[in-house]
Legacy VTK file of the C-alpha trace (Angstrom):
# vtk DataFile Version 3.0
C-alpha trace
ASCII
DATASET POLYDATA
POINTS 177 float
-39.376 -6.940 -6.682
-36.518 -7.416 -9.148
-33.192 -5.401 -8.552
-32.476 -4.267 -12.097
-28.871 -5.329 -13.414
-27.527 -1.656 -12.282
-28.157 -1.440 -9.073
-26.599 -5.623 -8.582
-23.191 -4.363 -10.218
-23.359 -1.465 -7.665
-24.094 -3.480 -4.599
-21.632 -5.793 -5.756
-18.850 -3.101 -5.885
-19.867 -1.932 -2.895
-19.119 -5.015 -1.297
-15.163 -5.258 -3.172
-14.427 -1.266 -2.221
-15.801 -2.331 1.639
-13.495 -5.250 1.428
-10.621 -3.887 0.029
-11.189 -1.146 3.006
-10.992 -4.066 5.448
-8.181 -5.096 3.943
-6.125 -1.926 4.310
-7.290 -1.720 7.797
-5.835 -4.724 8.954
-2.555 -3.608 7.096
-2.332 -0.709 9.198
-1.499 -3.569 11.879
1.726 -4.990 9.472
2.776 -1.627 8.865
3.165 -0.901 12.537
4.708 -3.565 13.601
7.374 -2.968 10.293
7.336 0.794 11.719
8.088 0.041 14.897
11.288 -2.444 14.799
12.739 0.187 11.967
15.378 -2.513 10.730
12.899 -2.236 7.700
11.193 1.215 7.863
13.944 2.868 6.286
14.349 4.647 2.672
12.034 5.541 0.122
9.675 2.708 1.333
9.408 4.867 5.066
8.562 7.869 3.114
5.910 6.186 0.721
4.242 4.457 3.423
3.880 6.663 6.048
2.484 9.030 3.510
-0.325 6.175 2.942
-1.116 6.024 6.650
-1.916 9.318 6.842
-3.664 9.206 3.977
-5.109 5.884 4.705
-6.227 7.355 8.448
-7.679 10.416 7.044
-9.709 9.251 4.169
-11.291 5.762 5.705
-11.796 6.474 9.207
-15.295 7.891 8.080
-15.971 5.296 6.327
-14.957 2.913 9.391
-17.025 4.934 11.496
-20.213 4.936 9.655
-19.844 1.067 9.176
-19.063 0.672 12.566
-22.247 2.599 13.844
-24.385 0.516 11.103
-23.599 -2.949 12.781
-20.229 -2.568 14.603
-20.639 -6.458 15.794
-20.586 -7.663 12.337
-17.524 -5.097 11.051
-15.047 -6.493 14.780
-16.332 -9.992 13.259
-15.159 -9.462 10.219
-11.815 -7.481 10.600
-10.655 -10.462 13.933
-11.601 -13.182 10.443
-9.247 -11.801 8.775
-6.320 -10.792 11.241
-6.881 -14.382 12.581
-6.921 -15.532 8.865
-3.111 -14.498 8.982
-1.782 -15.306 12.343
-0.116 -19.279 11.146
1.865 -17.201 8.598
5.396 -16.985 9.420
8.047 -16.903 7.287
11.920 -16.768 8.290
10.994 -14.017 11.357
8.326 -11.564 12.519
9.520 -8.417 10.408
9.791 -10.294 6.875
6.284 -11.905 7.853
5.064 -8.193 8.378
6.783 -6.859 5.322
4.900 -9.866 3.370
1.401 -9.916 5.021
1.874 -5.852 4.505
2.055 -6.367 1.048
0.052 -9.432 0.529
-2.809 -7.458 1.961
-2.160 -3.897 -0.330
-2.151 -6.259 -3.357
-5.565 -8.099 -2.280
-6.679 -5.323 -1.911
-5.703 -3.972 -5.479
-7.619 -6.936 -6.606
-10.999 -6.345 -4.981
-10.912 -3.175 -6.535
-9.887 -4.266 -10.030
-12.723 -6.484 -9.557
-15.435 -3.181 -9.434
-17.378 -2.568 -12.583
-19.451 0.717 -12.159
-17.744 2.027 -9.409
-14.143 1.594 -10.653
-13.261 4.777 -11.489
-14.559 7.258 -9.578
-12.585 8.751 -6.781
-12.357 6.546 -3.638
-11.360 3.367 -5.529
-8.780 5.054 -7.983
-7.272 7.230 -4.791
-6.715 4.160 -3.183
-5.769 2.034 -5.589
-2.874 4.814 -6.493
-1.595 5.236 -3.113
-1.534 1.564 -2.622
0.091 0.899 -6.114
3.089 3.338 -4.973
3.750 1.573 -1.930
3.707 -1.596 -3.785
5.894 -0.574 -6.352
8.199 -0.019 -3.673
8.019 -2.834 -2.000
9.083 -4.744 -4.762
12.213 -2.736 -5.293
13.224 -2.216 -2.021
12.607 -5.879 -0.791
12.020 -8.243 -3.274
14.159 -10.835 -2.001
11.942 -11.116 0.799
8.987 -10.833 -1.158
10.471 -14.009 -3.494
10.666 -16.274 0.164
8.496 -19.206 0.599
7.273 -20.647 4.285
8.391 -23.784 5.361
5.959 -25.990 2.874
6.946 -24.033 -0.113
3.886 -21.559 -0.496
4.788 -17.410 -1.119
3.554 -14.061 -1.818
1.401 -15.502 -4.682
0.208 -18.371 -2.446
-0.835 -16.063 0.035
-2.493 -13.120 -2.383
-4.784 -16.228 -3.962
-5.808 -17.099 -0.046
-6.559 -13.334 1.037
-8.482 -12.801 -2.132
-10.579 -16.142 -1.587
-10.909 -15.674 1.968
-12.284 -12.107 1.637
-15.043 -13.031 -1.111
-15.795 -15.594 1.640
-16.597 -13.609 4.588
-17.784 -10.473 2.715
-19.878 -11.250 -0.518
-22.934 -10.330 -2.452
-25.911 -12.363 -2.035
-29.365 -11.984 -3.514
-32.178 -11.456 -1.932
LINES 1 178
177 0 1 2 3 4 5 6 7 8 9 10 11 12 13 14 15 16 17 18 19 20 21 22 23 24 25 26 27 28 29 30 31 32 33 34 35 36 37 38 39 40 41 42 43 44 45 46 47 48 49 50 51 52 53 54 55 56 57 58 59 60 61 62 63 64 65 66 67 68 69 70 71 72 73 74 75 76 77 78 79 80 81 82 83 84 85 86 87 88 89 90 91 92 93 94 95 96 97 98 99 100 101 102 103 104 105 106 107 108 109 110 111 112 113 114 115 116 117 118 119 120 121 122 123 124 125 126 127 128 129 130 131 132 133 134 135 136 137 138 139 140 141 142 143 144 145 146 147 148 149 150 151 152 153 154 155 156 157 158 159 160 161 162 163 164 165 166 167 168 169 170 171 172 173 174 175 176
């Protein structure tokens, strides 16, 4: 049987909201390890982004839950991809890699949502796609001189953004029957 054209464009943004989830979970990592040293949790940025954890922790870990009881194998495979996807980034020290891989990972993200067709605008996507926005926003004002630094052959934030976003529609795509 045929999937009509509908239900494709809703599996499909199924699959970008489930990996922009992943990729907000594995953030959660960058923005402890920010959080804890404190040299750069400081300002409005502390504020805005310890409002998204919360947020982040109360609204997803549902979601986590109910993937992880579906096949919670394939969702540990899946999040250790991409955590391991990031671990030969390094740029200058371990807090402005953070800061970066933080935001690298909010704006991928961004983009697997902008990437939604039916889905787009109901409320998961646009909630998170707001309270990711505001901590971006910030990030670029509060930090963007580390935002603008490259790693040692050259390659930055936009570099990196183009990898995540590849690399997720890698491990996590649509694929007919």
């Amino acid at each position: 049987m045929e999937e009509n054209n509908d239900t494709k464009e809703l599996r499909i943004d199924t699959i970008c909201l489930l990996r922009a989830v992943m990729k907000i979970s594995s953030a959660l990592n960058d923005i402890d390890t920010i959080a804890l040293n404190k040299k750069y949790y400081k300002y409005k940025f502390k504020k805005l982004s310890s409002q998204w954890v919360d947020l982040i922790m109360t609204h997803t870990s549902e979601l986590m839950k109910s993937l992880a009881d579906d096949d919670s194998d394939m969702l540990m495979d899946i999040y250790k991809s991409m955590e391991e996807s990031c671990s030969k980034i390094h740029i200058e020290n371990d807090d402005k890699t953070a800061i970066i891989l933080f935001y690298v990972k909010l704006k991928s993200s961004l983009w697997d949502i902008d990437q939604m067709k039916e889905m787009r605008n109901t409320f998961y996507p646009t909630f998170l796609h707001q309270i990711s926005g505001e901590v971006i926003e910030q990030l670029n004002k509060q930090y963007k001189d580390i935002l603008l630094m490259t790693d040692d052959d050259g390659k930055g934030v936009d570099y990196l953004i183009d990898y995540y976003n590849d690399f997720g529609q890698k491990i996590m795509f649509y694929a007919e029957d």
